[in-house]
C-alpha positions as a Markdown table, in Angstrom:
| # | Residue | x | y | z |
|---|---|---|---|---|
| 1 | Unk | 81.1 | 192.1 | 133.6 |
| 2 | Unk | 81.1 | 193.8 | 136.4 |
| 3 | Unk | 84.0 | 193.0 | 139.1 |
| 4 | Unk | 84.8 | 194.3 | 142.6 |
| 5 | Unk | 88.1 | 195.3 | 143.5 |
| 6 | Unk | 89.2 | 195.4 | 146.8 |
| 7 | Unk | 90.8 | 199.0 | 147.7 |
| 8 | Unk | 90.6 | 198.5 | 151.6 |
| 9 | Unk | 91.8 | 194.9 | 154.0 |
| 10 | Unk | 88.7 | 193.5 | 154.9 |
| 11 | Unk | 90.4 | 192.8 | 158.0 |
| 12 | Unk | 92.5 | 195.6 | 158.7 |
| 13 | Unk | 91.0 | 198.5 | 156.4 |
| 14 | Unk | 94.9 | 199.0 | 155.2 |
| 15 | Unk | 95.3 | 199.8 | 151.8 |
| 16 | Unk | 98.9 | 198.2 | 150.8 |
| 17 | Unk | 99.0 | 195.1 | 149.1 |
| 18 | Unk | 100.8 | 192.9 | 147.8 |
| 19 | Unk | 100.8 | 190.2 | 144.4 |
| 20 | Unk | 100.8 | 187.0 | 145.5 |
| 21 | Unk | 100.0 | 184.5 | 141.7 |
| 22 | Unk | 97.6 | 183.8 | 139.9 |
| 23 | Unk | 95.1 | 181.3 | 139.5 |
| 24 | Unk | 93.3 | 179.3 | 137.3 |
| 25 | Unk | 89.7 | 178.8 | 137.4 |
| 26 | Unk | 90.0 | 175.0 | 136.4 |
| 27 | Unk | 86.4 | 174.2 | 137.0 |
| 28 | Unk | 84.1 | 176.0 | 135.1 |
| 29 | Unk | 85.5 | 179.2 | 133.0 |
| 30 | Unk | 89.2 | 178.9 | 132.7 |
| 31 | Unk | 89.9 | 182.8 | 133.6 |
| 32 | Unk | 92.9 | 183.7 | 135.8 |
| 33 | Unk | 92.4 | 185.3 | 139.1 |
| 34 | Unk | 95.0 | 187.2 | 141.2 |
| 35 | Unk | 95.5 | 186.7 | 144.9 |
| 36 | Unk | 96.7 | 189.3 | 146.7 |
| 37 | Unk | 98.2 | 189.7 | 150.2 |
| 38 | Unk | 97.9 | 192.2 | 152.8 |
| 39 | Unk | 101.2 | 193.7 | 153.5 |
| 40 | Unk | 99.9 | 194.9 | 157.4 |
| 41 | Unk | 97.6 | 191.8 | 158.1 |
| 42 | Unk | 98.8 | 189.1 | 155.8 |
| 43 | Unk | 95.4 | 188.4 | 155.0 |
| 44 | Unk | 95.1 | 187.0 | 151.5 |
| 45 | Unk | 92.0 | 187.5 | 149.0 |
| 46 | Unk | 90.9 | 187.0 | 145.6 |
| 47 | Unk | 91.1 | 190.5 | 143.9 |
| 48 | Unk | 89.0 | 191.4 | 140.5 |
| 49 | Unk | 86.2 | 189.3 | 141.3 |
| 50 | Unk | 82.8 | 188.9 | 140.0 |
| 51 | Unk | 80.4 | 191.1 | 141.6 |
| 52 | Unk | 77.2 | 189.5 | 143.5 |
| 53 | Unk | 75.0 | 189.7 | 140.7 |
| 54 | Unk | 77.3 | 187.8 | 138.1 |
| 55 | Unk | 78.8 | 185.5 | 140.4 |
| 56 | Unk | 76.3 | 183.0 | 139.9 |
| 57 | Unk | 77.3 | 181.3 | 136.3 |
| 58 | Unk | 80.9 | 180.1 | 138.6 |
| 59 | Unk | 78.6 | 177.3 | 140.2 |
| 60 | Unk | 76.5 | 175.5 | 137.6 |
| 61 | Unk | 78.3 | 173.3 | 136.4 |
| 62 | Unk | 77.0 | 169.4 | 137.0 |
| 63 | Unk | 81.0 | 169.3 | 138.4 |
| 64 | Unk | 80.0 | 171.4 | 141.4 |
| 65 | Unk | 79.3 | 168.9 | 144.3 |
| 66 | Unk | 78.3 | 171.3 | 147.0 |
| 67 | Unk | 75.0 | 172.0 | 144.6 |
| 68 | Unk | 74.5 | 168.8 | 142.4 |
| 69 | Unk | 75.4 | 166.3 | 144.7 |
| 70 | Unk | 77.0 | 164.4 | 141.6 |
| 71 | Unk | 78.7 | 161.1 | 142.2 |
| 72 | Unk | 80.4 | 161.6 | 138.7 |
| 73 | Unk | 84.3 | 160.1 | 138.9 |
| 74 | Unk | 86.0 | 159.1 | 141.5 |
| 75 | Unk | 87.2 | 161.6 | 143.3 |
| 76 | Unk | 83.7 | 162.5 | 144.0 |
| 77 | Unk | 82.1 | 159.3 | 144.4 |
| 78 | Unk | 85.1 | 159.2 | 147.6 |
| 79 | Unk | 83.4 | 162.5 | 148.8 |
| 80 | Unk | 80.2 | 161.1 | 149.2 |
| 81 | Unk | 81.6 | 158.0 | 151.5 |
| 82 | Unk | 84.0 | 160.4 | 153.8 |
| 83 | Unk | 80.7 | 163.0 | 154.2 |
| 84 | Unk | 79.1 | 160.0 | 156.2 |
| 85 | Unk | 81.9 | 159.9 | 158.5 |
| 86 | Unk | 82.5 | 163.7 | 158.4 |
| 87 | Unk | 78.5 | 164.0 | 159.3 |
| 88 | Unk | 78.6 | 162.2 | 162.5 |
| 89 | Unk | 82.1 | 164.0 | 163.2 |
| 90 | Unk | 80.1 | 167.3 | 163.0 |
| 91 | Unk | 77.2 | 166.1 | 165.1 |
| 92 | Unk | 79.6 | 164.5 | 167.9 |
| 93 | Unk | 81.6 | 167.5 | 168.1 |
| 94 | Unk | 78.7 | 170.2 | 168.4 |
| 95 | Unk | 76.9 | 167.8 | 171.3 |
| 96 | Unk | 80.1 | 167.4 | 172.9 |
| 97 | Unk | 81.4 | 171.2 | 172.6 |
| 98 | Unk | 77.5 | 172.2 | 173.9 |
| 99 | Unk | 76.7 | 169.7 | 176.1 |
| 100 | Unk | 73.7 | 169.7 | 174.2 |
| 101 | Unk | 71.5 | 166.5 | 172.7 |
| 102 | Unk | 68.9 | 169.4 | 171.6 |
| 103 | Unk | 69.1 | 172.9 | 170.5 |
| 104 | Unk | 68.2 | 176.0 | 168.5 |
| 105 | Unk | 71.2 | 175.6 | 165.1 |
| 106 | Unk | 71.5 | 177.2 | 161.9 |
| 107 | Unk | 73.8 | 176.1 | 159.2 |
| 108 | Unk | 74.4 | 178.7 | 156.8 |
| 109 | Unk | 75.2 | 178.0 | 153.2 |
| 110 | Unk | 73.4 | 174.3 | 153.6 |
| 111 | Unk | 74.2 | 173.3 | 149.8 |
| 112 | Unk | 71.9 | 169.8 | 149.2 |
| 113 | Unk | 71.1 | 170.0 | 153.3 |
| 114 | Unk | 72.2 | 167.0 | 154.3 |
| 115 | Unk | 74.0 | 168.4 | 157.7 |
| 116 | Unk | 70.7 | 169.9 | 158.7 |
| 117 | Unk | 68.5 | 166.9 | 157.2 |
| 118 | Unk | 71.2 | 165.2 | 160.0 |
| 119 | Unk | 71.1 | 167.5 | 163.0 |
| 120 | Unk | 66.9 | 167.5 | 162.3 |
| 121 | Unk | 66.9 | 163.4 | 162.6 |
| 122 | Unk | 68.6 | 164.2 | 165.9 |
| 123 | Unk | 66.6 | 166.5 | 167.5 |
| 124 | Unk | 67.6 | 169.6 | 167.0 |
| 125 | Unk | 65.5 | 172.7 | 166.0 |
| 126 | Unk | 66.7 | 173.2 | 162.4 |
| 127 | Unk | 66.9 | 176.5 | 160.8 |
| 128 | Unk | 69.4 | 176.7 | 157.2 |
| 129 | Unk | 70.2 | 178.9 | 154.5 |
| 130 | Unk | 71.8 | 178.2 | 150.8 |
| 131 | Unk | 71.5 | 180.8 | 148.3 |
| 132 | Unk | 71.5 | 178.4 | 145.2 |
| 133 | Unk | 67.9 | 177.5 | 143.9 |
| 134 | Unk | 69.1 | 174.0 | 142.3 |
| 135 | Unk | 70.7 | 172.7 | 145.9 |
| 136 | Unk | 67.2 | 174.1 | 147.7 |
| 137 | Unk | 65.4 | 171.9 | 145.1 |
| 138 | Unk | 67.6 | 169.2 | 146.3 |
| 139 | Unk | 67.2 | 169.8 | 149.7 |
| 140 | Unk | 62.7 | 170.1 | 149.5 |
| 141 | Unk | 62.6 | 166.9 | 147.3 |
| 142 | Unk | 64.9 | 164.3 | 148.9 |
| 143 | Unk | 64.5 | 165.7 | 153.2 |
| 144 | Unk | 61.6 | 167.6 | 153.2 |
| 145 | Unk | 64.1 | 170.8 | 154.3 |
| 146 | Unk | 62.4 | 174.5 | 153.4 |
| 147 | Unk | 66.1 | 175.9 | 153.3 |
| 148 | Unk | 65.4 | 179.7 | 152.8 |
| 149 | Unk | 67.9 | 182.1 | 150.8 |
| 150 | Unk | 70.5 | 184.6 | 152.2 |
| 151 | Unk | 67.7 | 187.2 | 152.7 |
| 152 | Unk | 66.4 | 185.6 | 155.4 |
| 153 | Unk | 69.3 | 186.0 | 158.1 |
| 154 | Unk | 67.5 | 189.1 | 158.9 |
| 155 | Unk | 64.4 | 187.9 | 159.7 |
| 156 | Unk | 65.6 | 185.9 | 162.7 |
| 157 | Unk | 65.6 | 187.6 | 166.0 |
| 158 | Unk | 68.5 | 188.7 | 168.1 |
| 159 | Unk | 70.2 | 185.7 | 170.0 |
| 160 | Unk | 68.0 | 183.3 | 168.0 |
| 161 | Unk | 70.2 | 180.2 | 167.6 |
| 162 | Unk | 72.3 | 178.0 | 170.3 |
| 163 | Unk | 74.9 | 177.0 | 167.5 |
| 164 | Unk | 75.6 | 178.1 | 163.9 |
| 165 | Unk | 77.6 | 176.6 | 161.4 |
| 166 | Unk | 79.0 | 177.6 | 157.9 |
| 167 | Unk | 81.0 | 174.0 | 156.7 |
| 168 | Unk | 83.2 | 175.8 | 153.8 |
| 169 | Unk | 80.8 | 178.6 | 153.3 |
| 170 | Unk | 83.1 | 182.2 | 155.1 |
| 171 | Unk | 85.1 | 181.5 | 151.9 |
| 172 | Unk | 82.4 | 182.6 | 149.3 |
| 173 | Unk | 80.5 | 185.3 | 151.2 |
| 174 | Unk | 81.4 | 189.3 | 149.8 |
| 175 | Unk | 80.0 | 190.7 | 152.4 |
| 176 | Unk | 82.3 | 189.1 | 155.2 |
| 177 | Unk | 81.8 | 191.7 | 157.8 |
| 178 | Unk | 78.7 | 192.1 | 157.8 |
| 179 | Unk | 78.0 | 188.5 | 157.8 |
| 180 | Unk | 80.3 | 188.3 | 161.2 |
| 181 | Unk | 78.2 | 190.9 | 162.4 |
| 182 | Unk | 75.3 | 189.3 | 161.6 |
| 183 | Unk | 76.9 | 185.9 | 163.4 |
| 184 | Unk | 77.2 | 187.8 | 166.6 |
| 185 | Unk | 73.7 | 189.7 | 166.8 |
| 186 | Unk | 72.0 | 186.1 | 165.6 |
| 187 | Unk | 73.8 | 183.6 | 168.4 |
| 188 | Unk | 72.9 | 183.1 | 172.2 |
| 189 | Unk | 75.4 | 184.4 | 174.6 |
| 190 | Unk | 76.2 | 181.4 | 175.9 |
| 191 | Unk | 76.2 | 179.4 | 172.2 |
| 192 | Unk | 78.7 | 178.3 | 169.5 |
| 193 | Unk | 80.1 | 179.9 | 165.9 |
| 194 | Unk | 81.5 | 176.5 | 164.2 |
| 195 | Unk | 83.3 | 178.3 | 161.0 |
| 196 | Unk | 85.3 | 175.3 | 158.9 |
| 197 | Unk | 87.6 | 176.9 | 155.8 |
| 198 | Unk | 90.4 | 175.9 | 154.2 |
| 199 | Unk | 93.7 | 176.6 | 155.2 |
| 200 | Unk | 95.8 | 178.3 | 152.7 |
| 201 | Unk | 99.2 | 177.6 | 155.2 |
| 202 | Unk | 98.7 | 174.2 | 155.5 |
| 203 | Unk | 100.9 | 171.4 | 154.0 |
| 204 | Unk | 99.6 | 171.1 | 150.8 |
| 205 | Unk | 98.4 | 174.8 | 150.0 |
| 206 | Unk | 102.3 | 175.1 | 150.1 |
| 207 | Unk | 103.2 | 172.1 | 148.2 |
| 208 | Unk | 101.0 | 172.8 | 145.4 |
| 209 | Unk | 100.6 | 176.7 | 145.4 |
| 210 | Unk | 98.8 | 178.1 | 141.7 |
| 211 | Unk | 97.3 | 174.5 | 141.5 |
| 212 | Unk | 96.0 | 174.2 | 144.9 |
| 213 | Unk | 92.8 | 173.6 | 144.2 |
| 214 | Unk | 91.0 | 175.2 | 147.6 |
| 215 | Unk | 91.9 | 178.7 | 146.5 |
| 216 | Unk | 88.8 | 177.9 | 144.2 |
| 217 | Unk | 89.0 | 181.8 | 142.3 |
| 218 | Unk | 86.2 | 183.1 | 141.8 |
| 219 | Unk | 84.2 | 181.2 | 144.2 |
| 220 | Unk | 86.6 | 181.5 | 146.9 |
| 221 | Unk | 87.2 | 185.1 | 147.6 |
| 222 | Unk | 88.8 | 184.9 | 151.5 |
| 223 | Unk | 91.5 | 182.6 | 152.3 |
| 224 | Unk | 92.2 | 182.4 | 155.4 |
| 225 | Unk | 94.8 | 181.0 | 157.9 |
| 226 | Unk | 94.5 | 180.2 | 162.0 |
| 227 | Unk | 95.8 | 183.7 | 162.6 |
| 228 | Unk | 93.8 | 185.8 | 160.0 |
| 229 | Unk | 90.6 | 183.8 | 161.0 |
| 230 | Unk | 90.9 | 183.7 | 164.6 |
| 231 | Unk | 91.6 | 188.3 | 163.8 |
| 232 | Unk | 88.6 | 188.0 | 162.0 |
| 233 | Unk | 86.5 | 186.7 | 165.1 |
| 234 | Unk | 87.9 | 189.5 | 167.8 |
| 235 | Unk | 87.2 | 192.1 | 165.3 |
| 236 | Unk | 83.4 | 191.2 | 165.9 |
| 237 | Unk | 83.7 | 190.4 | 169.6 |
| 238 | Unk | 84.4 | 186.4 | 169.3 |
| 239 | Unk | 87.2 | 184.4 | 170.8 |
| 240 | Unk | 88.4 | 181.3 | 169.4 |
| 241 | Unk | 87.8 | 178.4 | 171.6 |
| 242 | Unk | 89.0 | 175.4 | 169.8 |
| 243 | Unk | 90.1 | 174.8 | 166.7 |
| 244 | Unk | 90.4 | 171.2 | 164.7 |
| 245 | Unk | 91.8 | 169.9 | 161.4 |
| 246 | Unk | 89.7 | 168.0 | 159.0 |
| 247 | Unk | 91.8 | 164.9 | 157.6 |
| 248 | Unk | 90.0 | 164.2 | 155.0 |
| 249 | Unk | 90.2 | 167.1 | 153.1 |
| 250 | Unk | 93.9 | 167.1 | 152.1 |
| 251 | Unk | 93.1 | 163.7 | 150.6 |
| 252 | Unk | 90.2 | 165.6 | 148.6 |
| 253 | Unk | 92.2 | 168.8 | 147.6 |
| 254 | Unk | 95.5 | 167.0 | 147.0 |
| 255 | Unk | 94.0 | 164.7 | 144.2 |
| 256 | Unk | 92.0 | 167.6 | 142.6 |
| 257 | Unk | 95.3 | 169.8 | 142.5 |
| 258 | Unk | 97.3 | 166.6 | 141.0 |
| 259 | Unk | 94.1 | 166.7 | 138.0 |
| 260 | Unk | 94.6 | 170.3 | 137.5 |
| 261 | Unk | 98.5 | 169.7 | 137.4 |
| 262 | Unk | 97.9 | 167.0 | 134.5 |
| 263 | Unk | 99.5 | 164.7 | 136.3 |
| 264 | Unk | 99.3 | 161.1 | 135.4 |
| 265 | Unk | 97.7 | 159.0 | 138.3 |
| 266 | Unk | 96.3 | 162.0 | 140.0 |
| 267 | Unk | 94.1 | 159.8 | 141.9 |
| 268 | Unk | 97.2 | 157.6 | 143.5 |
| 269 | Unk | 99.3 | 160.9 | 143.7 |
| 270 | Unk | 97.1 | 162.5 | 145.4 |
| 271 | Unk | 96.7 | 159.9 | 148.4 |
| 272 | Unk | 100.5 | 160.0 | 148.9 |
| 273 | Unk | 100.0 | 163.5 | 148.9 |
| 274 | Unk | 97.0 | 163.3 | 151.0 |
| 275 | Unk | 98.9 | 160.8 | 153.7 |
| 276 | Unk | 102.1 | 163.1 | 153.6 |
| 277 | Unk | 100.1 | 165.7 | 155.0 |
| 278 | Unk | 98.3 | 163.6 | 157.2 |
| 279 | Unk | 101.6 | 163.0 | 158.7 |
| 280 | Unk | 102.2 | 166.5 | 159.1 |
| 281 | Unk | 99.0 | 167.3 | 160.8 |
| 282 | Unk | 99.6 | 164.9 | 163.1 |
| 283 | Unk | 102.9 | 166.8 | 164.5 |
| 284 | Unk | 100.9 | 170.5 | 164.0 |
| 285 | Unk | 97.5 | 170.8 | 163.5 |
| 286 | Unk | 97.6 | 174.4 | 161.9 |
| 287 | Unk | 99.0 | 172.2 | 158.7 |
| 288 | Unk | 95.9 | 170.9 | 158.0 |
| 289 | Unk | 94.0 | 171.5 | 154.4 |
| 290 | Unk | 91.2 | 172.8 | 156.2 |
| 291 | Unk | 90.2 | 173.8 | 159.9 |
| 292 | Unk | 87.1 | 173.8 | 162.1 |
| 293 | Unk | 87.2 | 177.0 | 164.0 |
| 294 | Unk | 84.7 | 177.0 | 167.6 |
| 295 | Unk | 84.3 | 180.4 | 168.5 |
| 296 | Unk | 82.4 | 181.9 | 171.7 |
| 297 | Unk | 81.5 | 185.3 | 172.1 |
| 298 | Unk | 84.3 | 187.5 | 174.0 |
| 299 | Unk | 81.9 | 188.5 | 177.1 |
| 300 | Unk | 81.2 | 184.8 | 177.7 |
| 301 | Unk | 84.4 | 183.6 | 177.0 |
């Protein structure tokens, strides 16, 4: 198999690193994956990982939600409820950041398309991409959405798009800067970047380190935090506007990372563990599992 190893920051281009642990791949192969930390930066990344072309066998498993749309077990039969709310969360905060009822949006990495199946139903002109064939399926069958693949971003014309989103999608992309510089040739001057990732500082990132189940390896290669994002956005000529936590997602994470733990009750745990952090978002944000980022580009900032 072939695997890339990082020799240079992605952020920073420095060349010094540092061991950070390893972790499991709990969902689909069971291979250990290092992290590593930038000793200049602190930015922190999967290292070893599979290359673009043999990446793809990491996602199909019926587990994977963000493709299959299972309802399988609990835990993800709770996903589907929260995604309601967390839909029309995501459509009230675009129309309130933009002022906008209508628009030009893409959402990148679209998975089964409900967000733009969503924004679509409420006016907006909808372009999206997802790179996996099964969640395209998905998409065509059950909305109607032609959601092309990755190729596509560079079809669209400069300053195409009013607002585009990536909903837990900056995590998985290799190419990282070139996809920001593709962000920022691809949006209006005057539009929005809505980038939402986990938050590998936040409460329970810390509580459960190895086991916490957002650092994903291989799937997730970038893990970022409120500074190392908000580094990655001036280094392409963005400045972050906003930024807000997403509660739900500690709840998710924490009862995923109490399975991979083999704790008894992981379901229960996790809530406690899910409402602790809760608690500590609620005194600072930045503690939050994951993070909506709003970015607008420096020379309209």
């Amino acid at each position: 198999m072939n695997k890339i190893t990082i020799q240079k920051c992605p952020l920073c281009q420095s060349n010094q690193f540092k061991f950070t642990m390893e972790c499991v791949d709990y969902y689909v192969s069971g291979e250990t994956f290092s992290l590593m930390e930038c000793k200049k930066c602190g930015f922190l990344f999967t290292q070893h990982f599979p290359d673009e072309k043999e990446i793809a066998p990491y996602y199909e498993t019926p587990d994977y939600i963000s493709h299959t749309n299972t309802k399988k077990g609990i835990v993800n039969f709770l996903y589907h409820q929260v995604r309601l709310r967390m839909l029309k969360r995501k459509v009230g905060l675009i129309q309130q950041i933009t002022g906008r009822k209508q628009g030009r949006i893409l959402d990148i990495g679209a998975g089964t398309g409900y967000f733009p199946y969503t924004m679509k139903n409420k006016g907006w002109e909808v372009e999206a991409i997802e790179k996996n064939p099964q969640a395209r399926l998905f998409a065509k069958e059950n909305f109607s959405l032609d959601l092309k693949d990755e190729t596509a971003l560079e079809d669209f014309a400069d300053k195409s798009f009013d607002v585009i989103t990536l909903w837990h999608v900056m995590e998985h992309l290799q190419p990282i800067n070139e996809t920001w510089h593709q962000l920022q040739r691809l949006l209006d001057d005057k539009g929005i970047l809505v980038v939402a990732v986990p938050n590998c500082s936040s409460y329970d990132a810390q509580k459960y380190g190895a086991y916490w189940a957002a650092y994903d390896t291989p799937r997730h290669l970038w893990h970022f935090t409120p500074d190392t994002i908000q580094q990655f956005g001036a280094k392409h000529g963005f400045i972050l506007f906003a930024h807000y936590p997403m509660p739900y997602d500690g709840f998710y994470v924490s009862m995923l990372s109490e399975k991979y733990k083999k704790n008894n009750f992981p379901f229960f745990r996790g809530v406690v563990s899910g409402t602790m952090g809760w608690f500590h978002t609620q005194v600072k944000k930045e503690r939050s599992s994951s993070i909506i980022y709003i970015f607008r580009k420096k020379n309209n900032g």
